[in-house]
N, C-alpha and C positions, 0 to 999 in steps of 0.2 A: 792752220784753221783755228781760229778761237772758239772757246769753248759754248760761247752761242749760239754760231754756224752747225756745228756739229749737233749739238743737240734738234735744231730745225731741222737738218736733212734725217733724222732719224723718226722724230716722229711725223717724217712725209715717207718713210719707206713702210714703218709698221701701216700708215692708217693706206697705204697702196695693197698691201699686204689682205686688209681686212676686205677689203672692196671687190679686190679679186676673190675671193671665197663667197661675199655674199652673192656673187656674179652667176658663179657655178653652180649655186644652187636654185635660183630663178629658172637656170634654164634645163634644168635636168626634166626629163622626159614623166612624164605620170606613170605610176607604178602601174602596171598591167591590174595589180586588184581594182585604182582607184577610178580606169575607164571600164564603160559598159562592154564586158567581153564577152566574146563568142556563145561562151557556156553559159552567159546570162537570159540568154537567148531562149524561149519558149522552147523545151523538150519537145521533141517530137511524142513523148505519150502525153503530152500536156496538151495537145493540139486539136482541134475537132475530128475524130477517126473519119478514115475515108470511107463512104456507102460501099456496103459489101458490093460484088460486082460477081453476078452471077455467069460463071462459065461452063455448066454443067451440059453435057450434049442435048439431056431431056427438059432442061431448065430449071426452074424453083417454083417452090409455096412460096410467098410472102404471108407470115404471118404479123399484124402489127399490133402493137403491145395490148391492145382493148380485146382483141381479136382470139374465139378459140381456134385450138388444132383441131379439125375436121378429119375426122377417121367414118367411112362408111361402111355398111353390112349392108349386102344384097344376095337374095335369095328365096325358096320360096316362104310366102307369111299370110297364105289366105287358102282354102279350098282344102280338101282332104288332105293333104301332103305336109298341112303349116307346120304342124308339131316337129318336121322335123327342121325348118330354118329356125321357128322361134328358140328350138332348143340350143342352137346353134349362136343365134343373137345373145340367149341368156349368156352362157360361154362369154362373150365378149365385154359386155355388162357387167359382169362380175370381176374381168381383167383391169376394168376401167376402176372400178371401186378400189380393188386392190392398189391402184395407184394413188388413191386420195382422191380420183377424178382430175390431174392436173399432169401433166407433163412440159418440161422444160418452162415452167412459169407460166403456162396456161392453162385452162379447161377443157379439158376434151370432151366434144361433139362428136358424139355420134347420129348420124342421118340412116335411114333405111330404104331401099327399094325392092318391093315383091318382084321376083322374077319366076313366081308360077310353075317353075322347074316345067318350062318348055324351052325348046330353042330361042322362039319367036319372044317367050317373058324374056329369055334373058336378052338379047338382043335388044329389046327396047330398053330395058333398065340400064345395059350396060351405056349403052348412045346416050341416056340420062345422064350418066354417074361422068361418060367420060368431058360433058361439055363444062362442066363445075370442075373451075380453078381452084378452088380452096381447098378441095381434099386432097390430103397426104399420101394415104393408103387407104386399103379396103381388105374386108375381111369377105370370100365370097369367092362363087356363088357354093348354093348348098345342093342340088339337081347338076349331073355333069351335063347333062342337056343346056341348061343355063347357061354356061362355062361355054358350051361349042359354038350358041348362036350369039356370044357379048365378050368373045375373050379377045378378039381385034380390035374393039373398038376401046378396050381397055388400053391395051399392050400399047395401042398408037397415038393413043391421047398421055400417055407416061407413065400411067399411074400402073403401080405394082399389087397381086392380088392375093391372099392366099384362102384358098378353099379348106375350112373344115371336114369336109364332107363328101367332097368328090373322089369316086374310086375307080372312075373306066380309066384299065391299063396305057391309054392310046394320048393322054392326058400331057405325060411326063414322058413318052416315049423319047429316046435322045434321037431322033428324027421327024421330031414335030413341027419344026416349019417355025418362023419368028414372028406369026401372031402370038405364041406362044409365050412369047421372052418375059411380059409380063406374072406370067402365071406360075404359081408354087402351089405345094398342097402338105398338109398337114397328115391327112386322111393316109391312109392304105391306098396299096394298089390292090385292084379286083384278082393281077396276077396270083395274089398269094391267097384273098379269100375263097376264090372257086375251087382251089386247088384243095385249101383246107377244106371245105363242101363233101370234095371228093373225098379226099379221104377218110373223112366221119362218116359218110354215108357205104364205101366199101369198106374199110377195117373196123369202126366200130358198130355200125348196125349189122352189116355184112349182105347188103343188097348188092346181086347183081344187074338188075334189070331199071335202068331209070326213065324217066321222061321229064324235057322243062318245058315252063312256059314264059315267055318274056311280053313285056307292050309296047316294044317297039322302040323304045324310051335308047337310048347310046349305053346307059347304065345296064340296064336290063339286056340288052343283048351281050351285049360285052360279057357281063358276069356267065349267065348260063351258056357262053360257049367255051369259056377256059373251065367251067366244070362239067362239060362234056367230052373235051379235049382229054381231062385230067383222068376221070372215070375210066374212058376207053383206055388211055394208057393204062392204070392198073388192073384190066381186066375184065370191067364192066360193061353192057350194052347200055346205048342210048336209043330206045325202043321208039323215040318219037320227041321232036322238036317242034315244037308252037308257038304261034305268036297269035294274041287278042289285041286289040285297041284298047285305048288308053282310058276312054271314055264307053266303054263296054258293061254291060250289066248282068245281058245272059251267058253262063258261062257253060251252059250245058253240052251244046254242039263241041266246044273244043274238048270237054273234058270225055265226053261220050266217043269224040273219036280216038282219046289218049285211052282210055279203060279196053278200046278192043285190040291193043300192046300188050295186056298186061303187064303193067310195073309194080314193082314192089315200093318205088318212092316215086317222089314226081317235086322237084324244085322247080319255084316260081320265084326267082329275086327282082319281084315288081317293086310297088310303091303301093300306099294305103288302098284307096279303092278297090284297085283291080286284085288287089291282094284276099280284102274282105269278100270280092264277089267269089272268089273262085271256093274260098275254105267256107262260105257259107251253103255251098250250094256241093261241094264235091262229095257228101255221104250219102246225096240223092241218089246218083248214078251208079248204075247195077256195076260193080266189078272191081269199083274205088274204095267202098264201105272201109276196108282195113288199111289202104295205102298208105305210108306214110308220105308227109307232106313237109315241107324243110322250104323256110323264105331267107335273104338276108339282112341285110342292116336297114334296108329302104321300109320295112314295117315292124322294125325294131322300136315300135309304140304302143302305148296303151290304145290310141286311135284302131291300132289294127284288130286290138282285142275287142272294142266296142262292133268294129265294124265286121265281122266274121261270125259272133255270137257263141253257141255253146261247141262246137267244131274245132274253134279256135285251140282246149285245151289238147297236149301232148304235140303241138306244132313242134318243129325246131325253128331256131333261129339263128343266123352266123350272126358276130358282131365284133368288136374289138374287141380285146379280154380284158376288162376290166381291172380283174386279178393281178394282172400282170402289170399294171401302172406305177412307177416307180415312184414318181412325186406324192406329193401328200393331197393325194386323192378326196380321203376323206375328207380333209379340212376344205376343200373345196364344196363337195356333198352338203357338210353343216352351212358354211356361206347361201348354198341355191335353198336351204330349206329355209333358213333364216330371210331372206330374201323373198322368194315366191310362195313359201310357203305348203311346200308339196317336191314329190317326186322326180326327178329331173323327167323330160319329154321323150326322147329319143337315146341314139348313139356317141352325136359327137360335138357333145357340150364340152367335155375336157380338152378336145381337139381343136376348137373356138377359141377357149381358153388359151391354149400353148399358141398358139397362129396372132392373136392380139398383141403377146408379152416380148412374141421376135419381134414382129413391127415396133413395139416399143423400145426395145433394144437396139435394133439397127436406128431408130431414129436421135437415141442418144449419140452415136455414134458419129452421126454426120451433119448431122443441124448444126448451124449458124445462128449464135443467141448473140446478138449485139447489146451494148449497154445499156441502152432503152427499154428493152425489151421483145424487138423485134424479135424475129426468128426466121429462116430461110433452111427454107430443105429440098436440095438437090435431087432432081429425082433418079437420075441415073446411080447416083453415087447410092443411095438410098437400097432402090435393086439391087446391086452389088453386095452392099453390106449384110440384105438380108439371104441373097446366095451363100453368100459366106459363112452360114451360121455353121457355128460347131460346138458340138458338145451342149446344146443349148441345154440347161435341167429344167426339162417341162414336165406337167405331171400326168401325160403319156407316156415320158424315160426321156432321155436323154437324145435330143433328138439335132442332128446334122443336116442340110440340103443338099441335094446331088445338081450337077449341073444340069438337071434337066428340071430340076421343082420338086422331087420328093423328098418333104422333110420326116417324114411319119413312122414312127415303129410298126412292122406289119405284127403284130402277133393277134391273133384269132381264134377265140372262141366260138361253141357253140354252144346256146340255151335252148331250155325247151320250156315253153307256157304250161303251167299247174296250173293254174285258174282263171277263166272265160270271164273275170270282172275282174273291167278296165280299172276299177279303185285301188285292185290289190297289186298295180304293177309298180313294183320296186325292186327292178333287178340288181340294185347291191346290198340289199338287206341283208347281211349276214346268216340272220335267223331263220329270216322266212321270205325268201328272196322268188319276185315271178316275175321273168320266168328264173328258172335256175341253171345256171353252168352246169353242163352235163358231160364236156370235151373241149380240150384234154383233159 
């Protein structure tokens, strides 16, 4: 082969050589970075979230973002008796402050309805409260009468209740039937106040001989018959058991038939009125003049001192011992004087108090805040959570729920009124406190 030949078949083998390579790389495949892959793909958190999707057995609040949390109070708020719901609303009002007024990104509403602290008020109020979607919870009622004739229509419309203030034993009984399922209570049971009654009245006054008088009211019987229970068992007589109406003025027939018992005491755990008619009028009746006379928590007000006059001083009065409140009590006191301006009302503002801050707790716990600002709260889950409560630190103590609704410390004082003007009543004044802790 001449040296021309050779050299032409050579550079036809290199430039073959070249063609093939650039061949190979035309057809080589796109690198996995340089196609749109899988993972380029919108994240599923990148994605429009799906609408919560409510499975709750009792359902949901929708709350939407413009939109307050609706929390109600119903109880009684007009007529002789108000002082003791309004004092009970303040309680909740002040819980609400304490929050800023906002929970989970809203405002909290609260609504109210008078329930008269009769069956019939509550009953209407409650058939109110239960047709209104938008409320969460409620704080209520404050009359356990209230509670007997509105707590179905609570319980069956979802919504969860807890009463301040209610203290008939028959309330939380662990056989109460599931209109009930709705209903917790903050308050004492009557089980432990009648019994303390009892025993201040036999071991430290040292009465053997008593008489009550109730008006009919579930509260008012219930109390004075576990402390007539209680009496007899340590030894005492119950010389005579009474009952007046509710709306009663003259109190002399019943007392004139309790005076020819002779008692040495005569408890009456009514409610304002009937309470004022009886002490205004029991130093009339020939045989009463020195009885001593003992109510409990239901005229645990300066109303009662207005309404009884100058008789009223040296009463007793059962109530919750304040004393014995673990949380920072007082800091609450400074808040109500700051606020209203005066004396708290009644019994169980603190117990309002602590009943608000579980609802607020439980509803931390189970609400649904979507990105918007929505909010969804379940209401069965909600019940649960606030069954649940443990160890809550309220500033009535440390307070748990029992499977039946009792979340309450029972511990019980008794006070006795120093002075017949309603102005001077500030039973935790330190100094000069009316009335004043007198047992334990």
């Amino acid at each position: 082969m001449n040296k021309r030949l050779f050299t032409l078949l050579s550079l036809l083998v290199i430039a073959s050589m070249a063609l093939t390579a650039c061949g190979t790389a035309a057809t080589q495949a796109p690198a996995a970075t340089d196609a749109p892959a899988a993972t380029d793909a919108p994240a599923a958190t990148d994605a429009p979230a799906a609408a919560y999707e409510c499975t709750d057995a009792l359902g949901c609040v929708k709350i939407a973002p413009d939109e307050p949390l609706h929390m109600a109070f119903w109880g009684v708020l007009s007529g002789a008796d108000s002082s003791l719901g309004e004092d009970s609303k303040r309680g909740v009002e002040i819980a609400i402050d304490d929050k800023g007024g906002k929970l989970l990104g809203h405002d909290i509403l609260l609504t109210t309805e008078d329930a008269l602290c009769t069956p019939e008020g509550g009953a209407t109020a409650a058939s109110k409260l239960a047709t209104d979607t938008s409320i969460v919870a409620l704080v209520g009622s404050t009359c356990s009468d209230e509670t007997v004739g509105g707590i179905a229509a609570i319980t069956q419309a979802g919504l969860t209740t807890i009463s301040p203030s209610n203290t008939r034993p028959a309330l939380t009984d662990p056989n109460r039937g599931p209109d009930y399922a709705g209903y917790l209570r903050t308050a004492h049971s009557d089980a432990f106040q009648g019994k303390a009654v009892a025993e201040f009245a036999y071991n430290f006054l040292g009465v053997r001989k008593a008489a009550t008088i109730h008006d009919g009211s579930a509260y008012a019987q219930a109390l004075q018959q576990v402390f007539s229970d209680n009496f007899k068992e340590l030894g005492g007589e119950i010389v005579a058991q009474e009952a007046v109406a509710k709306d009663a003025t003259d109190m002399k027939p019943v007392l004139t038939t309790i005076a020819a018992k002779q008692p040495e005491f005569i408890y009456y755990p009514v409610f304002v009125a009937v309470g004022g008619y009886i002490t205004a009028q029991v130093r009339d009746v020939p045989g009463l003049e020195d009885v001593k006379l003992a109510g409990s928590d239901g005229i645990f007000s300066p109303d009662f001192l207005k309404a009884s006059g100058p008789n009223v001083e040296g009463v007793y009065l059962s109530s919750p011992d304040f004393s014995a409140f673990t949380g920072d009590y007082a800091g609450f006191l400074k808040k109500h004087e700051a606020k209203y301006g005066g004396s708290t009302l009644s019994t169980f503002h603190a117990h309002a108090y602590d009943a608000a801050n579980i609802i607020f707790a439980a509803l931390e716990k189970v609400a649904v805040v979507e990105a918007d600002g929505t909010v969804y709260v379940p209401r069965q889950a909600l019940r649960d959570a606030i069954y649940a409560t443990k160890d809550f630190p309220g500033i009535t103590g440390n307070l748990s729920c029992s499977p039946s609704g009792d979340c309450g410390a029972p511990v019980i004082a008794v006070y006795q009124v120093v002075n017949a003007d309603p102005a001077s009543w500030n039973p935790a004044d330190p100094t000069n406190p009316n009335p004043k802790k007198v047992w334990p």
